[in-house]
PyMOL Python script that loads the backbone (N, CA, C, O; Angstrom):
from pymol import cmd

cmd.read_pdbstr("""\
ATOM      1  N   UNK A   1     -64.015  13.489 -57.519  1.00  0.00           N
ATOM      2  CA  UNK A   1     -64.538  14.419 -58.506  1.00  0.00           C
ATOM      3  C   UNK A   1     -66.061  14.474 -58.435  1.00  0.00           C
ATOM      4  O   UNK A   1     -66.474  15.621 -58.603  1.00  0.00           O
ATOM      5  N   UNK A   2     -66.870  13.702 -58.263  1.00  0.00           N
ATOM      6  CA  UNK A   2     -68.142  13.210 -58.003  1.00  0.00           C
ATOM      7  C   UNK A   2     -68.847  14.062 -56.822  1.00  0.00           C
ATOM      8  O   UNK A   2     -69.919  14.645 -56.657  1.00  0.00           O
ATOM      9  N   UNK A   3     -67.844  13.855 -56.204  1.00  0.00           N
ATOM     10  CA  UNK A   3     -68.295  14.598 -54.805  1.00  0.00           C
ATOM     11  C   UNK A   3     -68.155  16.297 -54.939  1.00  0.00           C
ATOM     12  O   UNK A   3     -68.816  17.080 -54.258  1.00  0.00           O
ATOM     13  N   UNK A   4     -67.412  16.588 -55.698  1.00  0.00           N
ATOM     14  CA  UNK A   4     -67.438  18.328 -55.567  1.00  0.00           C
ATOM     15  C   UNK A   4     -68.345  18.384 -56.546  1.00  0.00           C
ATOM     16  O   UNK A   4     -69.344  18.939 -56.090  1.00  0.00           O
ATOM     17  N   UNK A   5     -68.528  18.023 -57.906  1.00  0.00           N
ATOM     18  CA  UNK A   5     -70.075  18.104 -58.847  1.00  0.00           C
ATOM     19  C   UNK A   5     -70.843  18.129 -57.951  1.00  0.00           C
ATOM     20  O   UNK A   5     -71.415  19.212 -57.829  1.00  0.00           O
ATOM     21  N   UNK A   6     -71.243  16.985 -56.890  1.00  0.00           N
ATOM     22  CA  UNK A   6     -72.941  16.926 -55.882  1.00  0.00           C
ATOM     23  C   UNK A   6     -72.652  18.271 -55.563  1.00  0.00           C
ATOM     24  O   UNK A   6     -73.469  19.153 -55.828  1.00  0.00           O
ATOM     25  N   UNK A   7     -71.272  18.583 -54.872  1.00  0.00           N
ATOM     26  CA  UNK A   7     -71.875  20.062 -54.329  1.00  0.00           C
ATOM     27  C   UNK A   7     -72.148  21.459 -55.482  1.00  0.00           C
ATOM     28  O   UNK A   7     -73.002  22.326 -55.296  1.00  0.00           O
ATOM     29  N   UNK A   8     -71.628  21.428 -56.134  1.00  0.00           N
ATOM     30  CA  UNK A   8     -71.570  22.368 -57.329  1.00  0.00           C
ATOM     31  C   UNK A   8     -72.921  21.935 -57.767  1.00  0.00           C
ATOM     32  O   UNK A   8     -73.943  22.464 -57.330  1.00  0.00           O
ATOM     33  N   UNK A   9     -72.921  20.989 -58.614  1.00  0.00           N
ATOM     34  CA  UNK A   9     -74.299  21.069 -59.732  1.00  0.00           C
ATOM     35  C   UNK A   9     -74.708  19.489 -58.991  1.00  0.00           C
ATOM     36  O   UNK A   9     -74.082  18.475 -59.300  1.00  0.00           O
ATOM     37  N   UNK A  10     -75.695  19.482 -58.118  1.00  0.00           N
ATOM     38  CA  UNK A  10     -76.210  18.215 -57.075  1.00  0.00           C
ATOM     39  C   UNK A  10     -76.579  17.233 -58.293  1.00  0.00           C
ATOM     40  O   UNK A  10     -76.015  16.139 -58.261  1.00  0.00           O
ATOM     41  N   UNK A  11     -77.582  17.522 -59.519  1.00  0.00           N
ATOM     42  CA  UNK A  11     -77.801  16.178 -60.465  1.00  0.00           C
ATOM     43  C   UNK A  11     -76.978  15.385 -61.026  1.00  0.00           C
ATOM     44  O   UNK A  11     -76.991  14.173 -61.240  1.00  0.00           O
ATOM     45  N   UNK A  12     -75.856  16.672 -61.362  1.00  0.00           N
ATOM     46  CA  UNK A  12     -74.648  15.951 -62.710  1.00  0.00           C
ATOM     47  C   UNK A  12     -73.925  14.887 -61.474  1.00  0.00           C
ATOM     48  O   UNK A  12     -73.836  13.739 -61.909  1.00  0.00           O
ATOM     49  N   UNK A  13     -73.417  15.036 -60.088  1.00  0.00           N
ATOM     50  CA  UNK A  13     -72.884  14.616 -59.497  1.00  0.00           C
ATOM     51  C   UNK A  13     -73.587  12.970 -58.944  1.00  0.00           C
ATOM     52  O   UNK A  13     -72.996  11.891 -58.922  1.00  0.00           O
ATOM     53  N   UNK A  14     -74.763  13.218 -58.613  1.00  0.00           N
ATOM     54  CA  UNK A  14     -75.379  12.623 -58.701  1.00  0.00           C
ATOM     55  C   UNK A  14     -75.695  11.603 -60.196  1.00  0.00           C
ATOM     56  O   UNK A  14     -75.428  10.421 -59.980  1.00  0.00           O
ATOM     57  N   UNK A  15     -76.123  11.840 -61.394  1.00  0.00           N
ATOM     58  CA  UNK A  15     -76.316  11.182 -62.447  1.00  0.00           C
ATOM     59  C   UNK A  15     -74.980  10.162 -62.396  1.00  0.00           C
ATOM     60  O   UNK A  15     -75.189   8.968 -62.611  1.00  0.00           O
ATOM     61  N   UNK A  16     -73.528  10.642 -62.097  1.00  0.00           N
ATOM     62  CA  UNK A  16     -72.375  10.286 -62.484  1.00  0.00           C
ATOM     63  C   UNK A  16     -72.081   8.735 -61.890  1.00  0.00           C
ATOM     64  O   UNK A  16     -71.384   7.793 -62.267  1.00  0.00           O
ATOM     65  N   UNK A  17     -73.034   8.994 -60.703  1.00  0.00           N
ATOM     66  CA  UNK A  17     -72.621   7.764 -59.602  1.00  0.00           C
ATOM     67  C   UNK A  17     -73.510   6.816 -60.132  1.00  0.00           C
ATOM     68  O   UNK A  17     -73.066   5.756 -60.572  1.00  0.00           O
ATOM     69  N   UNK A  18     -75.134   7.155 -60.148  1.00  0.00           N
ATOM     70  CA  UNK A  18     -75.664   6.608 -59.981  1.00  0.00           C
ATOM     71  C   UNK A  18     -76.733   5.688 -61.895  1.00  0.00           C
ATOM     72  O   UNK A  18     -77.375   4.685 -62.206  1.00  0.00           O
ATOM     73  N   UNK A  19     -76.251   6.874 -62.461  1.00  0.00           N
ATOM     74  CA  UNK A  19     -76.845   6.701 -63.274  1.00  0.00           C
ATOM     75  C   UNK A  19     -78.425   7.627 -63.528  1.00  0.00           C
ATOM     76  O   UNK A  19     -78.550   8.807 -63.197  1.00  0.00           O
ATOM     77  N   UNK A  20     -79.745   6.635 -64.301  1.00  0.00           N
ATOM     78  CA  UNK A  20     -80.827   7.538 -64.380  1.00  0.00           C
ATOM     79  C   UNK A  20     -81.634   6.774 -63.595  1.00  0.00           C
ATOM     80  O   UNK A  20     -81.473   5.563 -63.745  1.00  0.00           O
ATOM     81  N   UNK A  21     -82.475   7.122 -62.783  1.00  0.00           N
ATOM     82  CA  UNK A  21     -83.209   6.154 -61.617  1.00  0.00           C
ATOM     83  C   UNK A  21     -83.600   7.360 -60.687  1.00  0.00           C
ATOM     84  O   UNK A  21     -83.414   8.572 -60.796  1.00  0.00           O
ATOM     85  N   UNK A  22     -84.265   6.515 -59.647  1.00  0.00           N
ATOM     86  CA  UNK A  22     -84.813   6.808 -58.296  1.00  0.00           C
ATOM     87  C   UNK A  22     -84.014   8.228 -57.761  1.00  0.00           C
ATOM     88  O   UNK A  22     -84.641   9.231 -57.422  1.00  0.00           O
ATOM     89  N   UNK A  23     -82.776   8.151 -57.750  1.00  0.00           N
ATOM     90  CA  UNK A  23     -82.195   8.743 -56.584  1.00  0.00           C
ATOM     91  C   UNK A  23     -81.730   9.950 -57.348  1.00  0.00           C
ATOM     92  O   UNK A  23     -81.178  10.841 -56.702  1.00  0.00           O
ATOM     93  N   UNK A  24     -81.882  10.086 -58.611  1.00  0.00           N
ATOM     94  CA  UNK A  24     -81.703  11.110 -59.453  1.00  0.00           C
ATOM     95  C   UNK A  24     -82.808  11.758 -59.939  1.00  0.00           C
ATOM     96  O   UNK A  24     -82.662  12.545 -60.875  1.00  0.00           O
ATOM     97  N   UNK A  25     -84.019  11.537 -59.404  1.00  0.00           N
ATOM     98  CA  UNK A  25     -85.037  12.194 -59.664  1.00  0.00           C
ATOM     99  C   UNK A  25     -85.322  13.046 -58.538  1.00  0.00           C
ATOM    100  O   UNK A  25     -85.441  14.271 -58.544  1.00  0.00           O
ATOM    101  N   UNK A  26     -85.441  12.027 -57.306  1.00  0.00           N
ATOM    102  CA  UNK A  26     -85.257  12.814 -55.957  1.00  0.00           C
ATOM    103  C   UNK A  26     -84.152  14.014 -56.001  1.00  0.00           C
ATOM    104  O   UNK A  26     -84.491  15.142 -55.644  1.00  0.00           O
ATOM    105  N   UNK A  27     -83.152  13.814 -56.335  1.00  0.00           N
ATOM    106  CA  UNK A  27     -82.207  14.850 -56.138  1.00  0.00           C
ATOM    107  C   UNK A  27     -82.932  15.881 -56.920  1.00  0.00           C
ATOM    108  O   UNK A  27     -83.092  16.927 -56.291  1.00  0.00           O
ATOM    109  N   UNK A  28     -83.563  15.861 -58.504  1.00  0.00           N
ATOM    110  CA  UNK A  28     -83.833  16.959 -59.044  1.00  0.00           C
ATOM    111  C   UNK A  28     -84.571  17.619 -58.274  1.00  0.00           C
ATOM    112  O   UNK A  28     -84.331  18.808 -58.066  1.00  0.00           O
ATOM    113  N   UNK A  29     -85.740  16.904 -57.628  1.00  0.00           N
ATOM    114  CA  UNK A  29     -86.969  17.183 -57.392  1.00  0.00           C
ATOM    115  C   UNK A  29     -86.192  17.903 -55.928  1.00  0.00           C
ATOM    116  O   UNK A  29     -86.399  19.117 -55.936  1.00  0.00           O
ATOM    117  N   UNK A  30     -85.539  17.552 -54.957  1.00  0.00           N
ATOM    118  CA  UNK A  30     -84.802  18.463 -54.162  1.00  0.00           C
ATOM    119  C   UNK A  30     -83.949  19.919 -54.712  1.00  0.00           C
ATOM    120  O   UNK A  30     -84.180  21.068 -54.337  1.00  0.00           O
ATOM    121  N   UNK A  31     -83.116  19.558 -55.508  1.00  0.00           N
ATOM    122  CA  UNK A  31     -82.754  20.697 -56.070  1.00  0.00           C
ATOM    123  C   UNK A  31     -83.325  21.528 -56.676  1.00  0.00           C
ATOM    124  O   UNK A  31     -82.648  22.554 -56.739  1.00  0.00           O
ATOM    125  N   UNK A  32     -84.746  21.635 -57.425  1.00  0.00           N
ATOM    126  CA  UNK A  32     -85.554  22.336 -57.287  1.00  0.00           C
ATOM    127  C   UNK A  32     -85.820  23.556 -56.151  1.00  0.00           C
ATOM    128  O   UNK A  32     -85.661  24.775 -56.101  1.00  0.00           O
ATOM    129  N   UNK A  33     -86.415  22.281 -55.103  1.00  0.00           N
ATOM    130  CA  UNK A  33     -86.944  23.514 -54.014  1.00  0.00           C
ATOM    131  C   UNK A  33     -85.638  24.319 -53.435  1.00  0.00           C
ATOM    132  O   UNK A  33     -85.845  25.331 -52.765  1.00  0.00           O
ATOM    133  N   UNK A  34     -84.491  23.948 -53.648  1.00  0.00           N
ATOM    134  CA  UNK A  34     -83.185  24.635 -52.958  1.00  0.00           C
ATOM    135  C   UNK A  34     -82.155  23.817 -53.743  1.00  0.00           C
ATOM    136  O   UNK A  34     -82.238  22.650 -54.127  1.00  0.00           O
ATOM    137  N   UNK A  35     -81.003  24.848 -53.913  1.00  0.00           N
ATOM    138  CA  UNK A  35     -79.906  24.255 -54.235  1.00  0.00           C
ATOM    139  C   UNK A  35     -79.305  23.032 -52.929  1.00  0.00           C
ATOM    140  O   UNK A  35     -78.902  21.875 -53.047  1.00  0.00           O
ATOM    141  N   UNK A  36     -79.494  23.994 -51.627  1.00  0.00           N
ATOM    142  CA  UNK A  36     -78.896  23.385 -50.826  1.00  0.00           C
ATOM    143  C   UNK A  36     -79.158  22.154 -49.879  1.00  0.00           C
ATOM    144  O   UNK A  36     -78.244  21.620 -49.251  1.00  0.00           O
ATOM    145  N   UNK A  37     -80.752  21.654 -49.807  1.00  0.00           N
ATOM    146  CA  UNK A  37     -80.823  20.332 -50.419  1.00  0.00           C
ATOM    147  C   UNK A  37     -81.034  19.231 -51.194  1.00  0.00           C
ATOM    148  O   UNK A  37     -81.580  18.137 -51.051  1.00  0.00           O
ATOM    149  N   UNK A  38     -80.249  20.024 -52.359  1.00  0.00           N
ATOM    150  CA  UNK A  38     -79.716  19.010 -53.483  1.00  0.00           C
ATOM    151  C   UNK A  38     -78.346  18.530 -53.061  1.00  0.00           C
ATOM    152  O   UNK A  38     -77.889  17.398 -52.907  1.00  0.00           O
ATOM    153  N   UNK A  39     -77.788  19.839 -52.910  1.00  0.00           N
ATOM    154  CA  UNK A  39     -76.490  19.833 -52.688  1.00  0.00           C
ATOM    155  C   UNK A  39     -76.173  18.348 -51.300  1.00  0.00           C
ATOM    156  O   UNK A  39     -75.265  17.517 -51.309  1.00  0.00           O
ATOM    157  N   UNK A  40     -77.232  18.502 -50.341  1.00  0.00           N
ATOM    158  CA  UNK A  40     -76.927  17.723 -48.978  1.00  0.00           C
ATOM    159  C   UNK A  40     -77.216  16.761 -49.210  1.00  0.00           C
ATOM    160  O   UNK A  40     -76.664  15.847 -48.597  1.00  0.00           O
ATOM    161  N   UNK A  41     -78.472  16.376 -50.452  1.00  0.00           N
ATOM    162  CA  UNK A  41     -78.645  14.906 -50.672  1.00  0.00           C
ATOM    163  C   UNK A  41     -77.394  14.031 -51.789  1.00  0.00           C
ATOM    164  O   UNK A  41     -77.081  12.845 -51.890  1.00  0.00           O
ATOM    165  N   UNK A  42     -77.060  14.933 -52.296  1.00  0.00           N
ATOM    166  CA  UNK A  42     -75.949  14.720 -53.109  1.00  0.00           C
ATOM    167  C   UNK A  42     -74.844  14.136 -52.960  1.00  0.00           C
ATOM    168  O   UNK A  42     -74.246  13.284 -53.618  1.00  0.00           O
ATOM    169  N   UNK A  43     -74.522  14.974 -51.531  1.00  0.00           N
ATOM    170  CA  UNK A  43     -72.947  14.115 -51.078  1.00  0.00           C
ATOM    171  C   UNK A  43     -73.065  13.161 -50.235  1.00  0.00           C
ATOM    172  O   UNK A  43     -72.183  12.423 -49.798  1.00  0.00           O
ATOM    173  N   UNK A  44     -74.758  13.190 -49.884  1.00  0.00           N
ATOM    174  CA  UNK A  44     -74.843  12.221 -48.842  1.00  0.00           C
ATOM    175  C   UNK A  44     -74.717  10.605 -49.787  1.00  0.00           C
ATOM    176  O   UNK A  44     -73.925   9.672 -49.659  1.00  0.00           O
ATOM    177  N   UNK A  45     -76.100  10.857 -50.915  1.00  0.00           N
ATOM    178  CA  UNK A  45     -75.971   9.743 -51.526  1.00  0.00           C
ATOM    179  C   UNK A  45     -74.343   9.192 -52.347  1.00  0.00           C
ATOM    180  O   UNK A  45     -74.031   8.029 -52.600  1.00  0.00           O
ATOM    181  N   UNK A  46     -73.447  10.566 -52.644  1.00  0.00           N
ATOM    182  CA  UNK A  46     -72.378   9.814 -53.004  1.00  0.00           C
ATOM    183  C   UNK A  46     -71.703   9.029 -52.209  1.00  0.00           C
ATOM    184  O   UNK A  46     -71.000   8.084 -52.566  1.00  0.00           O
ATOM    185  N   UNK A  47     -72.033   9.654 -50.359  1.00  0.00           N
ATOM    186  CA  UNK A  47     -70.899   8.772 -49.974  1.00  0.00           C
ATOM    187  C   UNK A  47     -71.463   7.698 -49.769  1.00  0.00           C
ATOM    188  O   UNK A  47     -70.692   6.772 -49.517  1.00  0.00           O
ATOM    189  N   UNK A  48     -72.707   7.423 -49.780  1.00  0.00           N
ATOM    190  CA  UNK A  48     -73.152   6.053 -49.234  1.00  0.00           C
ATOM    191  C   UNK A  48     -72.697   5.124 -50.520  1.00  0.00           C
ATOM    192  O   UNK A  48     -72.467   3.942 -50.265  1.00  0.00           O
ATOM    193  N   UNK A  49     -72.552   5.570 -51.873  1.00  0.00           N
ATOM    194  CA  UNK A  49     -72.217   4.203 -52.410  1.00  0.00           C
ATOM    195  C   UNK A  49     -70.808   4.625 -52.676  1.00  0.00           C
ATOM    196  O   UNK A  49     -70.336   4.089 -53.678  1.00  0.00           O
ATOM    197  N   UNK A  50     -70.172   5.282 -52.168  1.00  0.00           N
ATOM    198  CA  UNK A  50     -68.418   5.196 -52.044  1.00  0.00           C
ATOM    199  C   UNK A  50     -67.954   4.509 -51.139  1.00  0.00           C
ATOM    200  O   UNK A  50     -66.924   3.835 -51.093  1.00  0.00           O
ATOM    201  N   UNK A  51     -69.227   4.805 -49.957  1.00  0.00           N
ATOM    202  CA  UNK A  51     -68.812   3.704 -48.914  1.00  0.00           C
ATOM    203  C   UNK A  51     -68.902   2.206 -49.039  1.00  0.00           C
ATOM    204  O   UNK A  51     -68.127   1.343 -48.626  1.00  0.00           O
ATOM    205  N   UNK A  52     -70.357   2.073 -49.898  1.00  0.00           N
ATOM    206  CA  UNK A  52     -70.930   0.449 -50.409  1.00  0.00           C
ATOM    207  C   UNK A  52     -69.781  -0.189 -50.814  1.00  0.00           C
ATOM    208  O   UNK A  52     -69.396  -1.203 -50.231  1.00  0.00           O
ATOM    209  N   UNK A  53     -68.863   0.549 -52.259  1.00  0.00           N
ATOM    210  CA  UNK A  53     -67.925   0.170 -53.284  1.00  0.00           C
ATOM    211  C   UNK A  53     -66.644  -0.477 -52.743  1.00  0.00           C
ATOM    212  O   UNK A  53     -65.993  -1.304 -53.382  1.00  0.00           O
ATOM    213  N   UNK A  54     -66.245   0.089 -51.168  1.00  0.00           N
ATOM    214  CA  UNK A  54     -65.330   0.135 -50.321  1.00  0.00           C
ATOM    215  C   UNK A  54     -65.125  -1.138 -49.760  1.00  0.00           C
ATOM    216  O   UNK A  54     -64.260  -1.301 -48.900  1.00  0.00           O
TER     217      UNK A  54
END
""", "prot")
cmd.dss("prot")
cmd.show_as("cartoon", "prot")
cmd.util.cbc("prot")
cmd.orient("prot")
């Protein structure tokens, strides 16, 4: 579910995993200049800690 939010709305998907921090500011501050890399940092950072959790 996490992962289609990053692509849909990159923060909420992002916030969900990670919480409020570092990697959720970056994402805003990406999604800003483009949806679409929010969107790429989004699923990237989800999978890296789906992968961590694993």
């Amino acid at each position: 579910m996490n992962l289609i939010l990053g692509i849909l709305v990159p923060p909420l998907g992002v916030f969900l995993t990670y919480g409020i921090g570092p990697t959720l500011f970056i994402n805003i501050g990406l999604t800003l200049l483009g949806w679409i890399p929010g969107s790429i940092h989004a699923v990237w950072a989800i999978a890296k800690q789906n992968e961590n959790s694993v």
